[in-house]
C-alpha positions, -999 to 999 in steps of 0.1 A, spaced: 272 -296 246 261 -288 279 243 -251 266 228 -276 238 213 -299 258 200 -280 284 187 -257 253 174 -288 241 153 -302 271 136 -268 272 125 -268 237 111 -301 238 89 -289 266 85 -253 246 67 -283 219 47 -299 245 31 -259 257 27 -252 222 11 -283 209 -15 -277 242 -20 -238 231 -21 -243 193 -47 -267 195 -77 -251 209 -70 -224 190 -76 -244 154 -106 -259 169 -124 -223 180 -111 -211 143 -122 -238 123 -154 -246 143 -165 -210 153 -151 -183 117 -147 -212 98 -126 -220 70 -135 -192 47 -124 -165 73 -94 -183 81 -85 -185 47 -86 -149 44 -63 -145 79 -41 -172 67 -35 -147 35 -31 -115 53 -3 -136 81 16 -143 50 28 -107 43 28 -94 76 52 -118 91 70 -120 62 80 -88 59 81 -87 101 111 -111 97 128 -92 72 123 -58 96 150 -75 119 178 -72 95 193 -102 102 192 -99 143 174 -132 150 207 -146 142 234 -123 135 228 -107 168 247 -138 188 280 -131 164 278 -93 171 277 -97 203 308 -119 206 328 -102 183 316 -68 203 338 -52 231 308 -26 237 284 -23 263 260 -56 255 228 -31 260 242 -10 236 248 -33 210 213 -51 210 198 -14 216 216 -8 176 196 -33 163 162 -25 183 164 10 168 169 -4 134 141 -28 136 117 -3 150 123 20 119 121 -6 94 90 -22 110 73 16 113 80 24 78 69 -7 60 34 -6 84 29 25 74 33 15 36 12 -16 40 -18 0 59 -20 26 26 -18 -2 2 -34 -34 18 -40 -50 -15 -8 -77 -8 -24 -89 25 -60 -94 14 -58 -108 -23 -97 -117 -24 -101 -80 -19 -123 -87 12 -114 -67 44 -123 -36 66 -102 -9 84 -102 -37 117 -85 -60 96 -61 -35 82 -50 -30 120 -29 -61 119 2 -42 101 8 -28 138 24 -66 144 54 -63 116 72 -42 143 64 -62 174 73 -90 156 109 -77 147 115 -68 182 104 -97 193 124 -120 177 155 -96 187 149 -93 219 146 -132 222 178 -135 203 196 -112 232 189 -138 260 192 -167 236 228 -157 235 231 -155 272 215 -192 273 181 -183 285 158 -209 264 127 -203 288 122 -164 275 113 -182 238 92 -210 256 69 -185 280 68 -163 252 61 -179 220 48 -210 238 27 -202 266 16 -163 264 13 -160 225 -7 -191 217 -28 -191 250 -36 -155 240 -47 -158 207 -68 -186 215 -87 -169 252 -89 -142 226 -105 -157 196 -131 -170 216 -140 -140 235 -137 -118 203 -162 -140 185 -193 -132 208 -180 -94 203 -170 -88 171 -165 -118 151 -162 -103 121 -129 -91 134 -120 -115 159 -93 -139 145 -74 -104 132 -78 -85 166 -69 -117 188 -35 -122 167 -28 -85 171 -28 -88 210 -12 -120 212 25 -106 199 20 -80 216 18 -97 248 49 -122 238 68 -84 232 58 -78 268 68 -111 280 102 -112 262 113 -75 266 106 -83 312 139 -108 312 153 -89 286 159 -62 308 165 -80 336 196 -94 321 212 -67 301 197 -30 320 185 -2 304 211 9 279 223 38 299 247 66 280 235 51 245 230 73 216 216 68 180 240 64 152 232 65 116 263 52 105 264 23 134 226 12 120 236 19 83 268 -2 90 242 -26 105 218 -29 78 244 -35 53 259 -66 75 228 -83 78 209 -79 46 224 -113 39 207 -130 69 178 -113 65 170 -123 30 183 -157 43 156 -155 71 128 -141 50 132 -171 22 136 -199 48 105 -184 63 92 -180 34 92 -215 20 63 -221 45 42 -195 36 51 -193 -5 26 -220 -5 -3 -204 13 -1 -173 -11 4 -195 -45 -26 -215 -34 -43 -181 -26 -41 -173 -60 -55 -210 -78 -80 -220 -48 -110 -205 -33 -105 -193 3 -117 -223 20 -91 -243 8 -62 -220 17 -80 -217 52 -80 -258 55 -47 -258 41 -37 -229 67 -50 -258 96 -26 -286 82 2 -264 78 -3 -251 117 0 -285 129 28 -293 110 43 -261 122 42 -277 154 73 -299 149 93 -271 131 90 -247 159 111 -275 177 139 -269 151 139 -233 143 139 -231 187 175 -245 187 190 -211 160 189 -191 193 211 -218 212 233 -232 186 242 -194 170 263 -187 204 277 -221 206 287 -225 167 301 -185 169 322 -189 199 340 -221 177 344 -199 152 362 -175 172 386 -205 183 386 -220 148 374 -254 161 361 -265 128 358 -300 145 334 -289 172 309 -271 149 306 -301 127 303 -321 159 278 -300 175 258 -294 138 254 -328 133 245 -338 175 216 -314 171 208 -326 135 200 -357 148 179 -347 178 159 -329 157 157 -354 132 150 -379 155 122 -359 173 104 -346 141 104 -375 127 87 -393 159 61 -366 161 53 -370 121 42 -402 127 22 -399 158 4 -369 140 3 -379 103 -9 -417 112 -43 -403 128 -41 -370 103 -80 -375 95 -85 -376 132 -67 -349 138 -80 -325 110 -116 -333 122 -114 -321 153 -112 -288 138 -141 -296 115 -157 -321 93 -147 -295 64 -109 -298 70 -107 -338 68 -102 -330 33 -63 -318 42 -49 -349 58 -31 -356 24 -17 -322 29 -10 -326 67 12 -359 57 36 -342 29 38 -314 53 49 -332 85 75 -351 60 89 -318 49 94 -311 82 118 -340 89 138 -340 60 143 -300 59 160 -303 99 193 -313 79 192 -279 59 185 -256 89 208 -269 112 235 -268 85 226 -232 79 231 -223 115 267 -229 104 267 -213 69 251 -181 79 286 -176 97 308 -186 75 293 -187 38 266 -164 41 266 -152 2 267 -190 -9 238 -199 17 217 -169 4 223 -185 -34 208 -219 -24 179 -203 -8 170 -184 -33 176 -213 -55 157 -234 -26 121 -212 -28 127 -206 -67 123 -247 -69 92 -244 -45 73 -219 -66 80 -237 -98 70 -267 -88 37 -255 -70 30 -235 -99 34 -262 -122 16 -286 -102 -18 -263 -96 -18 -253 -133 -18 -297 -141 -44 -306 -117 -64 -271 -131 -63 -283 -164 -78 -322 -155 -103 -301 -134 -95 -314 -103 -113 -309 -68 -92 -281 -48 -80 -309 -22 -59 -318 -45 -44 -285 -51 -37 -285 -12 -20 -322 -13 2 -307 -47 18 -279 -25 27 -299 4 44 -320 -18 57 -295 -40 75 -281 -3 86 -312 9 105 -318 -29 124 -279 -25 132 -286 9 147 -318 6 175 -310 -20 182 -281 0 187 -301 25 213 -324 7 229 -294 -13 235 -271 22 250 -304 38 278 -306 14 287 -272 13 289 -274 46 311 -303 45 334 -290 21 338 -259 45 341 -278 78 362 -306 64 338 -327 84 312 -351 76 277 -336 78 250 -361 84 224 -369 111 212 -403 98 213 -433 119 195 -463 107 177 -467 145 154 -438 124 144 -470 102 137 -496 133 114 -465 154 97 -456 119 87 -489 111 74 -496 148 57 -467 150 37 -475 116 33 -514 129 14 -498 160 -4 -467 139 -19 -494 114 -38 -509 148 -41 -471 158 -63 -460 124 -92 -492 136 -103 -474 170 -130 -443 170 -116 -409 166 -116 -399 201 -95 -428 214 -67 -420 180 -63 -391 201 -62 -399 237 -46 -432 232 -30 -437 200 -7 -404 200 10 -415 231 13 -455 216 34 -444 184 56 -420 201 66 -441 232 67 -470 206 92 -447 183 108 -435 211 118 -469 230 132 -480 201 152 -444 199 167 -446 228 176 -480 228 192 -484 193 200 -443 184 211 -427 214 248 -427 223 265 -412 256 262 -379 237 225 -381 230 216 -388 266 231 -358 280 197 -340 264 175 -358 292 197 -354 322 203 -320 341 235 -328 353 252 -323 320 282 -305 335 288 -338 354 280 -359 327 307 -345 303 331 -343 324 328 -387 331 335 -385 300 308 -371 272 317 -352 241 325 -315 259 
């Protein structure tokens, strides 16, 4: 509990960097290419990263159960899976820069945009790298390098880029951005685990590899991909304008999300090391604990971003107002998908074949039900902010019965309940709305300055008053050694 809250009071700073980063980098976008061009670099992202989080075979996760189960040099063992993920990231480049159809469906690009397949393997290592000090509880590598370096970067970037090339610009700027986080992940990285001194290749070690984590990496690559299935589906029924305003919507809802996918790197290790004791007690304990601070926080932030969505979305442009119905079913996807990832930080360890099945099942669901929706609103010849609203909604459906379906499984494993809910949700929510409702009446600027802050400290109050336990509290203090031993859940 003590790794999980500390864990836990870096991320939510990790949200606060990135929500100051992200957002100056949607305004230069939206207000400087505009949404046409960041339509078409919303497209390309979708295959690159994609296939980027495949490339890791598994390692974002499965790296923290190979290395407890390991009696090997540590360097040695993460240096297995950095080999791997450098050959599957080099390969599948080299295959997407012959055939770049995937990544530019309009059909519109040039050789400068074709340079952003160098990313899938910077990406992969990355994400492993990160994963290596994760397990040695070292939050702050993810934070300085996915929350202050990469989205600072892209942004300084984008803007300079423009007055050179800006034609170019939002490809190029990405392109540098990861591989600056590479830089600033693989500095600590080293620090902490040495050069991997009397180390040799192996094909049967990486082969052995591969084989063990194809199962989290398909897991990976469809929870991934239930964000981004949308993007390409609405690719292929919208004009580029609306995937780029719908790409806007979905970065700020991203916002929220990087606050639960930031806890995988933390709860792996913990939930592992259970495993390894067969406390099937704790991990329930510990799933739902973080469940609820996720829930609790995602929720709090959907409301203080969805309330003054129109205000929000125009900041980036008068062009992309036309995606706060979008922005809304996104943010709520958001809350009610934290039940089905923290539950899979579990199931990847010990139901990984059955966890795979739902998520397959999960982004099957998605694409039926975006399909089906664009193809009704085509017919009635509907506007194409409709089609945005339909696949935010469409998500937020899928992700929900996951959800529900990877909590009882998880149960039934466990033999432990598996639910974050607490009606002190209800009391913040309804607040929160009270206050929003006087929020919406004041001019633009001041929803931003003034009425962000009002919801969440409203929300919050009523969080900590009526939500929070003993447990809970240990996320804000730092002396949660001292705190559990007075007598906190250890």
């Amino acid at each position: 509990m003590a790794a999980l809250a500390r864990g836990g009071r870096t991320n939510f700073f990790g949200f606060l960097l990135r929500l100051a980063a992200r957002l100056p980098f949607l305004f230069i976008a939206g207000r400087l290419y505009g949404a046409d061009a960041l339509g078409r670099f919303a497209s390309a992202l979708v295959i690159v990263e994609l296939i980027a989080m495949v490339c890791t075979l598994g390692e974002k996760r499965g790296l923290a159960q190979r290395l407890s189960d390991g009696d090997g040099d540590p360097s040695h063992i993460v240096a297995d899976g950095l080999l791997s993920a450098v050959i599957a990231g080099s390969v599948t480049a080299a295959i997407l820069w012959l055939i770049p159809a995937p990544m530019f469906p309009s059909g519109v690009y040039n050789e400068l945009d074709k340079l952003l397949v160098l990313a899938i393997p910077a990406l992969a290592l990355t994400e492993i790298l990160l994963a290596a000090q994760a397990y040695r509880y070292d939050i702050g590598a993810t934070v300085r390098a996915r929350a202050i370096v990469e989205p600072w970067t892209i942004s300084i970037m984008a803007g300079i880029l423009f007055l050179v090339i800006p034609g170019n610009g939002l490809s190029l700027a990405y392109l540098i951005s990861i591989y600056a986080a590479l830089l600033t992940a693989a500095w600590p990285f080293f620090r902490s685990y040495g050069i991997p001194r009397d180390w040799s290749p192996s094909p049967r070690r990486m082969i052995r590899l591969t084989v063990r984590g194809a199962p989290l990496a398909a897991a990976d690559a469809i929870e991934w991909g239930t964000r981004r299935l949308d993007i390409f589906i609405l690719g292929l029924f919208a004009a580029p304008a609306a995937v780029g305003i719908y790409y806007v919507a979905q970065q700020v809802a991203s916002l929220p999300q990087k606050l639960k996918t930031s806890f995988d790197p933390i709860l792996g290790p913990v939930v592992t090391r259970a495993l390894k004791d067969k406390d099937y007690a704790a991990i329930a304990r510990q799933v739902c604990q973080v469940g609820f601070w996720i829930t609790a926080a995602q929720a709090g932030i959907a409301l203080a971003l969805g309330i003054p969505g129109e205000a929000i979305m125009g900041l980036v442009g008068p062009n992309f107002v036309g995606g706060t119905a979008a922005l809304a079913f996104l943010l709520a996807a958001e809350v009610v998908a934290a039940t089905a990832v923290v539950s899979e930080s579990a199931l990847i360890y010990v139901a990984r074949i059955r966890n795979l099945i739902v998520s397959v099942g999960t982004i099957a669901l998605q694409a039926v039900l975006t399909v089906g929706a664009m193809l009704m609103i085509e017919a009635y010849d509907l506007p194409d902010v409709y089609l945005t609203a339909a696949a935010a909604a469409s998500l937020a459906v899928a992700l929900a019965i996951a959800s529900i379906t990877k909590a009882l499984m998880l149960s039934r494993i466990l033999g432990r309940s598996i639910n974050n809910w607490r009606w002190a949700l209800v009391w913040a929510g309804a607040l929160a709305i009270l206050i929003g409702q006087g929020v919406v009446l004041l001019p633009e600027w001041a929803e931003l300055i003034f009425g962000i802050p009002a919801i969440l400290i409203a929300y919050g109050w009523v969080i900590w008053r009526r939500g929070f336990g003993p447990e809970d509290r240990v996320l804000f203090r730092r002396n949660v050694e001292t705190v559990a031993q007075d007598g906190a859940t250890p």
